[in-house]
RODO-2510 file (C-alpha; in nm, 4 decimals, decimal comma):
residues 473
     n   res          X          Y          Z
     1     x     1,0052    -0,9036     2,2113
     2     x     1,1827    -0,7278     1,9428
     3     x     1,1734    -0,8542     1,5690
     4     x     1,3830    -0,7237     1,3485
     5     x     1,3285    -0,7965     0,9205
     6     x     1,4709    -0,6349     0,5564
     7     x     1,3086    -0,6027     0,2743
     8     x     1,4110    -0,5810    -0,0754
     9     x     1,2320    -0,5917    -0,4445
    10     x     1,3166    -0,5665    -0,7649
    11     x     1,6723    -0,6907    -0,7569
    12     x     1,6808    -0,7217    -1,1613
    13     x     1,9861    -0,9108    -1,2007
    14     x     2,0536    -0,8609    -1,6086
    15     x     2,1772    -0,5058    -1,5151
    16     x     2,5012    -0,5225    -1,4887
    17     x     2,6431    -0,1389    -1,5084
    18     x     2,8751    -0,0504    -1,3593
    19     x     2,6630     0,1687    -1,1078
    20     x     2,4407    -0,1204    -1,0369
    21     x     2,7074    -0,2966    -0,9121
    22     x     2,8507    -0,0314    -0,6962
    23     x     2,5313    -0,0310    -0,5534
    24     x     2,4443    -0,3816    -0,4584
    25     x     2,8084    -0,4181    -0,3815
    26     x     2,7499    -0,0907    -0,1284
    27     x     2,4254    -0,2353    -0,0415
    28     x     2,6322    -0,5262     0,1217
    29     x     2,8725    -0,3622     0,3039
    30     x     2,6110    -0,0691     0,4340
    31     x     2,4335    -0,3950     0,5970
    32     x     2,7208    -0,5260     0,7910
    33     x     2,8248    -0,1553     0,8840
    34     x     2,5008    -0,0622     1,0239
    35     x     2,4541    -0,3684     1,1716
    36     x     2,1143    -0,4542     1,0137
    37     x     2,0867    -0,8035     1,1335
    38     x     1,7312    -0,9171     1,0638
    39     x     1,5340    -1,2410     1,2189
    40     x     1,3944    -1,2491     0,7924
    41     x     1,4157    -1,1010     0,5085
    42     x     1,1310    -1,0404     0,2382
    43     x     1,2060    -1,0272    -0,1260
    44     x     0,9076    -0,8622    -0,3150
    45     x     0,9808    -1,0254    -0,6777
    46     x     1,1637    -0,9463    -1,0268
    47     x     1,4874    -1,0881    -0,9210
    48     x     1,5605    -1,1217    -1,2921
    49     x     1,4327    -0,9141    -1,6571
    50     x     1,2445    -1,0093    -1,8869
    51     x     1,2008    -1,3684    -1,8308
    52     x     1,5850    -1,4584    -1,8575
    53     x     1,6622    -1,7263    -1,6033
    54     x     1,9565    -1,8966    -1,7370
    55     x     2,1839    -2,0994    -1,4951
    56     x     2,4330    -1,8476    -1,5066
    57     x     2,2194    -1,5571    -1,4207
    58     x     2,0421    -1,8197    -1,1504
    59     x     2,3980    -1,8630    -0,9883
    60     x     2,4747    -1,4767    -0,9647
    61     x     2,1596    -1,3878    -0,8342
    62     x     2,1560    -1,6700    -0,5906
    63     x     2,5248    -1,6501    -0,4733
    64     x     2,4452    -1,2448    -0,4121
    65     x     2,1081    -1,3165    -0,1939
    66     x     2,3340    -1,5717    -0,0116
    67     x     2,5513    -1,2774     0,0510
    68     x     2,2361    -1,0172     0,1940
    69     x     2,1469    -1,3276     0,4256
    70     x     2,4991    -1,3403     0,5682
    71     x     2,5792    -0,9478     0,5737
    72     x     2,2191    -1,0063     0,8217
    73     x     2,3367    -1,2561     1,0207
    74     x     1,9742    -1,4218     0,8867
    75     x     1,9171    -1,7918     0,8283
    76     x     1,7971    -1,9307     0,4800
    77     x     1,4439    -2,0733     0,6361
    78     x     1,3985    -1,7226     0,7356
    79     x     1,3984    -1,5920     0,4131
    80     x     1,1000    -1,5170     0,1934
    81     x     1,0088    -1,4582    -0,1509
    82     x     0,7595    -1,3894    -0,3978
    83     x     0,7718    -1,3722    -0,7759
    84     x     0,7723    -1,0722    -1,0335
    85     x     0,6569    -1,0586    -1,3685
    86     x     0,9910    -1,0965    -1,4848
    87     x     1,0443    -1,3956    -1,2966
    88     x     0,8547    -1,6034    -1,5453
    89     x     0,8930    -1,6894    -1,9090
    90     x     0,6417    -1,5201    -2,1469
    91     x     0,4716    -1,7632    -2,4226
    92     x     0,1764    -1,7438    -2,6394
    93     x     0,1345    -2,1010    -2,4340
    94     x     0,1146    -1,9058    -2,1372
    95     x    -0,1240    -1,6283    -2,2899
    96     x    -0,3320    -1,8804    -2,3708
    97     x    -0,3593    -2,0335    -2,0630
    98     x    -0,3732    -1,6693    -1,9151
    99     x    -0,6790    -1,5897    -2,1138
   100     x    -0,8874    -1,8332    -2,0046
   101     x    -0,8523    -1,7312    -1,6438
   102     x    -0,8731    -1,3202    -1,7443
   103     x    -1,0302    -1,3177    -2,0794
   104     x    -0,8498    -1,1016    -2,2386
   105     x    -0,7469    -1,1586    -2,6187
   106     x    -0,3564    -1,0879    -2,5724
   107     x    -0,3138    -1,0483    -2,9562
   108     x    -0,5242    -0,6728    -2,9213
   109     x    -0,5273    -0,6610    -2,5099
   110     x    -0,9335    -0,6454    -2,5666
   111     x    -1,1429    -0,7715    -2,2935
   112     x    -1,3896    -1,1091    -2,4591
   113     x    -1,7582    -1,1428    -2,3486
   114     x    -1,7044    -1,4965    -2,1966
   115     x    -1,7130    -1,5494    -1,8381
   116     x    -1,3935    -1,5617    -1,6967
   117     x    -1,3072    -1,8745    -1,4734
   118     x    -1,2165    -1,8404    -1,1058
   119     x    -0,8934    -1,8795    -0,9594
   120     x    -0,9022    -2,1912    -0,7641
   121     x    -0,6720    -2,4271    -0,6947
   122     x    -0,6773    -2,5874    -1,0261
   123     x    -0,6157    -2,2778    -1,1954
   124     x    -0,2667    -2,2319    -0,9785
   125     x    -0,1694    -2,5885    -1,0860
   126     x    -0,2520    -2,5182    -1,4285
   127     x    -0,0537    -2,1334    -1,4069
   128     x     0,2046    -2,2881    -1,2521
   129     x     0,2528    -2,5975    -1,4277
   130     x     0,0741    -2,6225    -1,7368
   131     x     0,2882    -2,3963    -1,9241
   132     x     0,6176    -2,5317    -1,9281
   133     x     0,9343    -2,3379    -1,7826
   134     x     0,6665    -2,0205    -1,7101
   135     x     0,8193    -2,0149    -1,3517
   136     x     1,1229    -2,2986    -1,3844
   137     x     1,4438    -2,0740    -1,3830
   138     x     1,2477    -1,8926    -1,0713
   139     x     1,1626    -2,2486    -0,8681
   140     x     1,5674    -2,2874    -0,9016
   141     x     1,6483    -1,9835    -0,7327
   142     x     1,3814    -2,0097    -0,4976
   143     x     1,5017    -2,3839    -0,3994
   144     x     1,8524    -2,2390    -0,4410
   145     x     1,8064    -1,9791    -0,1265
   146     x     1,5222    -2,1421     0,0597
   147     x     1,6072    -2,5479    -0,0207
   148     x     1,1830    -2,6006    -0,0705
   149     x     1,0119    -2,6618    -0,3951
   150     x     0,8006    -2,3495    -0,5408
   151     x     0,4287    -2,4285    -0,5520
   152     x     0,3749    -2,0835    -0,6762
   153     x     0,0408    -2,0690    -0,4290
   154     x    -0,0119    -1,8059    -0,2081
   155     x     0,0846    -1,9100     0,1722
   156     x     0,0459    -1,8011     0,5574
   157     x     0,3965    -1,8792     0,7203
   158     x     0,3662    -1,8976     1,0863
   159     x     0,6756    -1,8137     1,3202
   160     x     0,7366    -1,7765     1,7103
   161     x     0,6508    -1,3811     1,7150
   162     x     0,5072    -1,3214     1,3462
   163     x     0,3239    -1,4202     1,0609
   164     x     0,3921    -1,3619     0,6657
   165     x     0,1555    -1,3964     0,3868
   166     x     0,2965    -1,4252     0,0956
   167     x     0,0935    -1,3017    -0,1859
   168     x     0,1775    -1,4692    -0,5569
   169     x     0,0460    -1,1379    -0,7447
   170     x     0,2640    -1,2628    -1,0741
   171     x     0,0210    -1,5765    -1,0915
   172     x    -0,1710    -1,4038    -1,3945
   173     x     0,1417    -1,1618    -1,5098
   174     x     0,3487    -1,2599    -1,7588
   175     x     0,2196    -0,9618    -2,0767
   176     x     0,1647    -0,6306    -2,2074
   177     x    -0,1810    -0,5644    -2,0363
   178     x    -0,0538    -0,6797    -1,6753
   179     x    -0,1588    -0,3434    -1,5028
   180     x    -0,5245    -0,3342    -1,3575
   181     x    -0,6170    -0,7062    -1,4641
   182     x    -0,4131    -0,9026    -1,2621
   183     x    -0,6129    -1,0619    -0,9766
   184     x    -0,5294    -1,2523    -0,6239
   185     x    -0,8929    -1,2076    -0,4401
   186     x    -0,9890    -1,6220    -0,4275
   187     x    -1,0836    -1,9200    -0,2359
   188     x    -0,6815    -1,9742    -0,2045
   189     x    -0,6009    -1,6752    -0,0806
   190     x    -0,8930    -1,6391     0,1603
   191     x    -0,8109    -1,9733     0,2927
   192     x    -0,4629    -1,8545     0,3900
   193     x    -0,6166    -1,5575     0,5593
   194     x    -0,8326    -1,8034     0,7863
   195     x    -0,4840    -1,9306     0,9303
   196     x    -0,4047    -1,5781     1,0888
   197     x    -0,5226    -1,4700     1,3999
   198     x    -0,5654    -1,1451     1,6013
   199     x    -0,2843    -1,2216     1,8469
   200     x    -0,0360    -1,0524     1,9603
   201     x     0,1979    -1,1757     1,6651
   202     x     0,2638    -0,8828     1,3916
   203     x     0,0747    -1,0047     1,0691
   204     x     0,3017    -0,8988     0,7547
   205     x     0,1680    -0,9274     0,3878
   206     x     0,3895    -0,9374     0,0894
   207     x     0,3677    -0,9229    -0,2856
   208     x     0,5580    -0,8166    -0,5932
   209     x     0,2494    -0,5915    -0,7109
   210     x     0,0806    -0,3430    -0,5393
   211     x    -0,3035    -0,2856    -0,4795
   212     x    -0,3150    -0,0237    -0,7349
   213     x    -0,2065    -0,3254    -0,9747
   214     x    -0,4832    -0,5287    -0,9154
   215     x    -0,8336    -0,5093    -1,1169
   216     x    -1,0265    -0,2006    -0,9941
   217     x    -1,3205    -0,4274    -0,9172
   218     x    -1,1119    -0,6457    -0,6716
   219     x    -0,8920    -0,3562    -0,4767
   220     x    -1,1695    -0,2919    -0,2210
   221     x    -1,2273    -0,6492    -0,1778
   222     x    -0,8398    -0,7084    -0,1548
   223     x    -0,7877    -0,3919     0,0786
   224     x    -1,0945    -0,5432     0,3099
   225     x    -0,9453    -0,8839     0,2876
   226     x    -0,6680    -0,7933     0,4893
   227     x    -0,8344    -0,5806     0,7304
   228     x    -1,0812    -0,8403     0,8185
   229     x    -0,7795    -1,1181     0,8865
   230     x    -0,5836    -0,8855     1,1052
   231     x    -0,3023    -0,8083     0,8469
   232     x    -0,1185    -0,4761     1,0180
   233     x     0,1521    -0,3879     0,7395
   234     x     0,1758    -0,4832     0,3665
   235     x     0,4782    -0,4396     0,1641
   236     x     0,5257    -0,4456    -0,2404
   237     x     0,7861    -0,3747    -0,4819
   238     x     0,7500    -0,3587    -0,9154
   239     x     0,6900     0,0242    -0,9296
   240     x     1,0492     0,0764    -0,8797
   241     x     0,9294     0,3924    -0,6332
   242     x     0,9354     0,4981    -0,3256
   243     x     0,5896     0,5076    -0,1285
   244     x     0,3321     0,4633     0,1583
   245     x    -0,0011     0,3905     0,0135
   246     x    -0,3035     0,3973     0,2287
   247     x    -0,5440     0,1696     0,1803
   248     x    -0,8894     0,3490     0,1796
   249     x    -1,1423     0,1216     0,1808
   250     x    -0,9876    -0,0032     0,5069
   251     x    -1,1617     0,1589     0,8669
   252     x    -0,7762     0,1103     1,0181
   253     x    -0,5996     0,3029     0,7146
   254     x    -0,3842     0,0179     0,6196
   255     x    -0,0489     0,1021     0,5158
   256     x     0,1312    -0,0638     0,2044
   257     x     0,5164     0,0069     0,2053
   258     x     0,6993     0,0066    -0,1770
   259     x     1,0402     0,0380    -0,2488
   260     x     1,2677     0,0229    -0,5566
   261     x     1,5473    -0,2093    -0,6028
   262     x     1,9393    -0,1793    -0,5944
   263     x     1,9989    -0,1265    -0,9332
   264     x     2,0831     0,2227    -1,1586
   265     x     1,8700     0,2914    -1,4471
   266     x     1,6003     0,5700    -1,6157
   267     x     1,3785     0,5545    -1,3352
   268     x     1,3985     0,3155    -1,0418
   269     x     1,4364     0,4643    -0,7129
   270     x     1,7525     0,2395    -0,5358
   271     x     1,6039     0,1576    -0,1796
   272     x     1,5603    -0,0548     0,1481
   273     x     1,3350    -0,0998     0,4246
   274     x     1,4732    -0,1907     0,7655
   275     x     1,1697    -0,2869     1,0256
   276     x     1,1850    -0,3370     1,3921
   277     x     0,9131    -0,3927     1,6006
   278     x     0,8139    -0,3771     1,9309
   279     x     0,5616    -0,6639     2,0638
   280     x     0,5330    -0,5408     2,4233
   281     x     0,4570    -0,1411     2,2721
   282     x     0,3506    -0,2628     1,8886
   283     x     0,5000     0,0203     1,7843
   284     x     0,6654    -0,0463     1,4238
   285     x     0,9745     0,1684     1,2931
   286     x     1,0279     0,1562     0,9536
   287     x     1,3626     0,2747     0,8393
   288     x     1,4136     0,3537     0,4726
   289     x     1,7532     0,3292     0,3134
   290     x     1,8258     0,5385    -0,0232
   291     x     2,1184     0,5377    -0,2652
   292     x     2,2944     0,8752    -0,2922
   293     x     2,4556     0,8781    -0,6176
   294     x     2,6731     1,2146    -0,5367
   295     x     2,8637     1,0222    -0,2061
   296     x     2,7776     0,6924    -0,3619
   297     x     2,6692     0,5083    -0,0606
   298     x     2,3423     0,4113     0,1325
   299     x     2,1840     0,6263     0,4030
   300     x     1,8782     0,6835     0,5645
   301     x     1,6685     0,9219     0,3440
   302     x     1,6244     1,2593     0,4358
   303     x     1,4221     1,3362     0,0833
   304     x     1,0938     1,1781     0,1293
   305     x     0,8258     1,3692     0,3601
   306     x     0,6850     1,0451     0,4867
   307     x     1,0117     0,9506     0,6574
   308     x     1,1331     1,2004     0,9341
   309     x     1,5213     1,1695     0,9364
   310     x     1,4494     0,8254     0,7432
   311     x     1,1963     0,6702     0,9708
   312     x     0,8205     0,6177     0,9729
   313     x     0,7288     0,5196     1,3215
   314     x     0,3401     0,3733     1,4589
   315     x     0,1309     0,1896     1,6909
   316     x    -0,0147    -0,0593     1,4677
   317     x    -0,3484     0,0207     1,4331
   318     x    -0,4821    -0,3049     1,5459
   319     x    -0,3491    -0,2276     1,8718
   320     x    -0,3733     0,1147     1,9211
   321     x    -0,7155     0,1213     2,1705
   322     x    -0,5404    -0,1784     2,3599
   323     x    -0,1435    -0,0084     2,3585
   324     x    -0,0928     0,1869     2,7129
   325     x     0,2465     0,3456     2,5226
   326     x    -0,0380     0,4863     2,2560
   327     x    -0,1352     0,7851     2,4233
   328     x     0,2414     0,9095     2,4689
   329     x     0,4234     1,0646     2,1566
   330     x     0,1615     1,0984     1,9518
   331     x    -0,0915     1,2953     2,2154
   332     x     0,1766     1,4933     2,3344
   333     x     0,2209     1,6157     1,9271
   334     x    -0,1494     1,6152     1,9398
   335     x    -0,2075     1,8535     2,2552
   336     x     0,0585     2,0911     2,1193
   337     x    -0,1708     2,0943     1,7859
   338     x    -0,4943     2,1355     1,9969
   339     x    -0,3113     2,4431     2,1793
   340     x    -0,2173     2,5759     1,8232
   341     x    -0,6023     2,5104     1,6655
   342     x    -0,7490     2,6694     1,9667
   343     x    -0,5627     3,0215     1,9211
   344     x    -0,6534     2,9774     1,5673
   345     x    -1,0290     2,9579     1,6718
   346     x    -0,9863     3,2545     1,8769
   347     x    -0,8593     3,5086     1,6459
   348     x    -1,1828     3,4518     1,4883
   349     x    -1,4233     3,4606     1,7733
   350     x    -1,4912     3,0920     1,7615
   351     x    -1,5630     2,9686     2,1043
   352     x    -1,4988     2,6022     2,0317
   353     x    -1,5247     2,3240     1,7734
   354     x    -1,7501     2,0978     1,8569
   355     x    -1,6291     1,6938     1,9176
   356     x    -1,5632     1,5197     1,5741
   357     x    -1,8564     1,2853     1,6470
   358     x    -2,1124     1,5418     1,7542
   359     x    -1,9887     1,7052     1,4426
   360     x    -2,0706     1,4452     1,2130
   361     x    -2,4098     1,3868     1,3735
   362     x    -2,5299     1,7478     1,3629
   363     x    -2,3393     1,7704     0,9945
   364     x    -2,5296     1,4601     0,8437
   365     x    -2,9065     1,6119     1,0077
   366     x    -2,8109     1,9333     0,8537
   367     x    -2,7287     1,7738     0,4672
   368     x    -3,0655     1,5420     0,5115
   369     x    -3,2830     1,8580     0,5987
   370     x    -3,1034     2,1017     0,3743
   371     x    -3,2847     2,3275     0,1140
   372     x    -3,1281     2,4686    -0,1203
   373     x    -2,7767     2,5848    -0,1304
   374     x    -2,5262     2,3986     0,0615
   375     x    -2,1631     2,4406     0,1351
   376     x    -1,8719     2,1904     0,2366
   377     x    -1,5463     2,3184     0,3438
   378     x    -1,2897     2,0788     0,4358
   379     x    -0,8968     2,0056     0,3960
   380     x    -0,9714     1,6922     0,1625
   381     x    -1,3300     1,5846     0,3025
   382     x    -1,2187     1,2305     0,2220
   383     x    -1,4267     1,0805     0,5056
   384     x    -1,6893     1,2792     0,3814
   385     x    -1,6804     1,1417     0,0863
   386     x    -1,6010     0,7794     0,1110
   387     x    -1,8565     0,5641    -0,0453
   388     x    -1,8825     0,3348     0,2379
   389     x    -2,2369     0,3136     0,3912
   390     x    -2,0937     0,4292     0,7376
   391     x    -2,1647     0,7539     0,9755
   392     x    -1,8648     0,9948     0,8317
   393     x    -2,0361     0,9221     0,4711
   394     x    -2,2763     1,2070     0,3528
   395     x    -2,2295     1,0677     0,0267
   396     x    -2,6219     0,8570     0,0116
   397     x    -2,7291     1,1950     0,2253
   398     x    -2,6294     1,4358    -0,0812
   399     x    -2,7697     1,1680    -0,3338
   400     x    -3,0925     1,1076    -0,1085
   401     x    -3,1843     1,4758    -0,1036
   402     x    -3,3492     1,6120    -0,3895
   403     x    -3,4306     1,9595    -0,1971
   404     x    -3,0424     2,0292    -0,2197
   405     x    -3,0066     2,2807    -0,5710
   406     x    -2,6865     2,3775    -0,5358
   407     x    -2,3545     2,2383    -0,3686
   408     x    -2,0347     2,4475    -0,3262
   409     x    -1,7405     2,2331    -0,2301
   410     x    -1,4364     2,4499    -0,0966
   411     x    -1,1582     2,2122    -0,1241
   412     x    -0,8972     2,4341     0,1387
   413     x    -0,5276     2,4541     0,1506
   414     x    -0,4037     2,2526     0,4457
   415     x    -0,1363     2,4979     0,5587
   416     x    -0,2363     2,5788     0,9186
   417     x    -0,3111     2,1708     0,9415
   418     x    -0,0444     2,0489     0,7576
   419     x     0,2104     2,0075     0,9928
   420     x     0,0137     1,7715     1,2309
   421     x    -0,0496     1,4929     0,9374
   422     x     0,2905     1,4250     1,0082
   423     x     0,1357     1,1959     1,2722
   424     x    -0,0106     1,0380     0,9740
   425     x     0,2720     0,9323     0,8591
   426     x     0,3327     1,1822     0,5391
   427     x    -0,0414     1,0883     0,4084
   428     x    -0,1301     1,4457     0,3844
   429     x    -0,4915     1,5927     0,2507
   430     x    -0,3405     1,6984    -0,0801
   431     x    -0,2385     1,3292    -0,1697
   432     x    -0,6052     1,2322    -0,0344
   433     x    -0,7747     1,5105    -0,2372
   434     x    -0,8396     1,2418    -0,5608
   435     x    -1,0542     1,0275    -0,3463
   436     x    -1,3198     1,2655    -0,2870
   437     x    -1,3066     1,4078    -0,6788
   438     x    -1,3619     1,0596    -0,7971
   439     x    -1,6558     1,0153    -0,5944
   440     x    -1,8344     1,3523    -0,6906
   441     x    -1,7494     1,2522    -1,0651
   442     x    -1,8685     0,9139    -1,0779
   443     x    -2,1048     0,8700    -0,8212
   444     x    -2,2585     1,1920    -0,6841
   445     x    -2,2831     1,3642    -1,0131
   446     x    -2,4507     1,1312    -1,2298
   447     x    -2,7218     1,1368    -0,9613
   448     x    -2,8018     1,4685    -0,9953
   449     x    -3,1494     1,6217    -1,1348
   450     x    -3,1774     1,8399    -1,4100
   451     x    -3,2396     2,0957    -1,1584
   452     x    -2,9473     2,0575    -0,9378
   453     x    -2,5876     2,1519    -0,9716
   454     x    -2,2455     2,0977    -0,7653
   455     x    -1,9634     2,3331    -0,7971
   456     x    -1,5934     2,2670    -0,6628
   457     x    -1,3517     2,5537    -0,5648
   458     x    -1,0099     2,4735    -0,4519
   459     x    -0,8730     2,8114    -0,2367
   460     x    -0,5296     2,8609    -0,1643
   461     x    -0,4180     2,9768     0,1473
   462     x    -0,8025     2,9279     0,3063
   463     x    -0,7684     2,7862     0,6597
   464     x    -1,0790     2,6018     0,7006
   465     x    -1,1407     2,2742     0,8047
   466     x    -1,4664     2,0123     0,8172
   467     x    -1,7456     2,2760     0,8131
   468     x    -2,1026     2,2809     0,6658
   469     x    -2,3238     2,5372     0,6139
   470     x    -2,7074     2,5340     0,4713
   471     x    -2,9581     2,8036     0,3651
   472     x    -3,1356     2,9491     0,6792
   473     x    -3,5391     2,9461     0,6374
***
């Protein structure tokens, strides 16, 4: 079966330029050109500024979603939504109510010392409806396109070949001092989560507010949240960019999908997603539409890395062992990059590289016997470095080892490599590099003794990749 959805954030409708218009009223037509019908549509939040949800601006925003739904050939119930921070109106009432939940004095965006309260299900009623008109010129809208009443709780929607959770990230937003305190990981949301099951229905999550938006304490949680309820593909808006994020405290590398929204101003990033997938294959192709400014119309993007002639394409991950269509493209891309890693080995007298798991086994005895010096070599050495207790790790092995005086990390330039993380979707080892710097910052280093010491080189145009070598004795 083939399922077919849009999505959309960040529609803004105060702006009103000229160019904003051109491109929404593009956006339509490109839709019915293209022929992007869509079984649903997701809408990612901020479908107004600032909090100004007048009836007027209710009525244009509505009547132009109506028009998206029929340029799709989509039906109303089929449509989703979430809301933005700018969906709601912004009191001291509110920050009131907001700082008993996050503690946070909004008058000097200082953290208190009082415990904060959990989000239950009280809290949502009180969020939602204890501070009056906070989310009212948003519920209209909402019953406007959908005809149901916004409860403003986070929800599992269950269809004939899918499932959407829709994630209400704006349910502490609303100030200055949104970014890195807002929170969703609670009993409500992890009793949506029991409703999904590992079937073969595509899982989709959805929220105005990315992970990176969310406390740091809680993103791990979050990220592991939806890994453990079989969630294949998240997608976000409020950055106003363009991006793949992968979640890394997931074993499956968890994508999250962000676009910007059809408007024109400093720094938004006018785009679309257009998703169809494949039940019988899983595979998932993600098509993202751009506004270009000099033709003034939308086309598939041919500017970001991550999208080959516009499209990211993938087994879902939670299929991939059980998908007889996995081993096709993406082993024929691999064998031609075995072929080209083997000559490589050659010109150097290297008889072979040993398998990745005999590898790590012979890497992590080496690091726990070690004396000495010791050096790593690696594109990114993310895995390496992950703080997660499992077998890649050689982060507790490093810590655990007081023998070890010196480390030399050689952070290489993926050049010869670089090429085949194109299966990976654009998620290349420079964009992973900041993973494994944070963890020798803040959790290798300040383990350290007096008499040991850990040096980092990062070596241009060095074509090396997961190696370890010790002192011999």
């Amino acid at each position: 079966m083939i399922v077919k959805w849009l999505d959309f954030s960040d529609l803004h409708f105060e702006y009103t330029n000229v160019d904003t218009v051109n491109i929404r009223d593009n956006l339509l037509s490109t839709i019915s050109d293209k022929e992007l019908d869509a079984d649903f549509i997701l809408m990612c939040g901020d479908f107004f500024y600032q909090g100004k949800t007048d009836e007027s601006r209710i009525k244009a925003c509505g009547d132009y979603i109506h028009k998206i739904i029929s340029s799709a050939g989509c039906d109303k119930s089929s449509v989703y939504m979430t809301p933005g921070n700018h969906d709601l109106v912004r009191s001291n009432e509110r920050n009131h109510l907001l700082s008993y939940y996050t503690n946070i004095n909004y008058e000097t965006g200082k953290k208190k010392t009082e415990v904060e309260h959990e989000l239950d299900a009280n809290a949502f009623k009180n969020l939602n409806n204890g501070s009056p008109d906070s989310f009212l010129g948003y519920a209209k809208l909402y019953k406007k396109i959908t005809g149901k009443v916004f409860k403003g709780n986070h929800e599992c929607i269950e269809k004939d070949s899918y499932r959407i959770l829709n994630i209400n990230t704006s349910i502490l937003a609303g100030s200055a001092y949104d970014e890195g305190n807002l929170s969703v990981y609670c009993g409500p949301l992890l009793e949506e989560c029991k409703k999904i099951k590992n079937d073969d229905k595509i899982n989709i999550a959805f929220m105005h507010h990315g992970v990176e938006f969310l406390k740091k304490t809680e993103r791990r949680k979050f990220e592991q949240l939806m890994e453990s309820h079989y969630i294949d593909i998240v997608f976000s808006g409020h950055s106003h960019d363009i991006g793949i994020r992968t979640y890394d405290h997931t074993g499956n590398r968890m994508r999250q999908f962000t676009c910007g929204g059809p408007l024109k101003d400093g720094y938004n990033k006018p785009s679309f997603y257009y998703c169809i997938y494949d039940s019988d294959t899983h595979e998932l192709k993600c098509y993202l539409y751009t506004y270009n400014d000099e033709i003034q119309d939308w086309n598939l993007a041919n500017t970001e890395r991550a999208f080959k002639d516009g499209k990211c394409s993938f087994i879902l991950p939670r299929f991939q062992k059980k998908s007889k269509y996995f081993d096709t493209t993406r082993d024929r891309e691999l064998d031609g990059r075995k072929n080209l890693q083997d000559d490589y080995l050659k010109q150097f007298g290297i008889v072979a590289a040993l398998p990745l798991k005999e590898f790590i086994r012979k890497r992590n005895v080496m690091i726990q016997n070690a004396k000495g010096n010791i050096i790593l070599a690696g594109q990114s050495l993310e895995n390496a470095f992950d703080i997660r207790e499992d077998n890649e790790s050689i982060v507790n092995s490093i810590k655990h080892n007081k023998n070890i005086k010196n480390i030399d990390i050689f952070l290489t330039d993926p050049i010869m490599f670089d090429s085949a993380t194109e299966v990976e979707v654009g998620d290349t080892p420079i964009s992973r590099i900041g993973t494994t710097m944070h963890t020798i910052l803040y959790d290798i280093y300040k383990e350290l003794e007096k008499d040991q010491s850990i040096n980092i080189y990062f070596i241009p145009l060095v074509q090396l990749d997961h190696m370890v070598f010790v002192d011999d004795e």
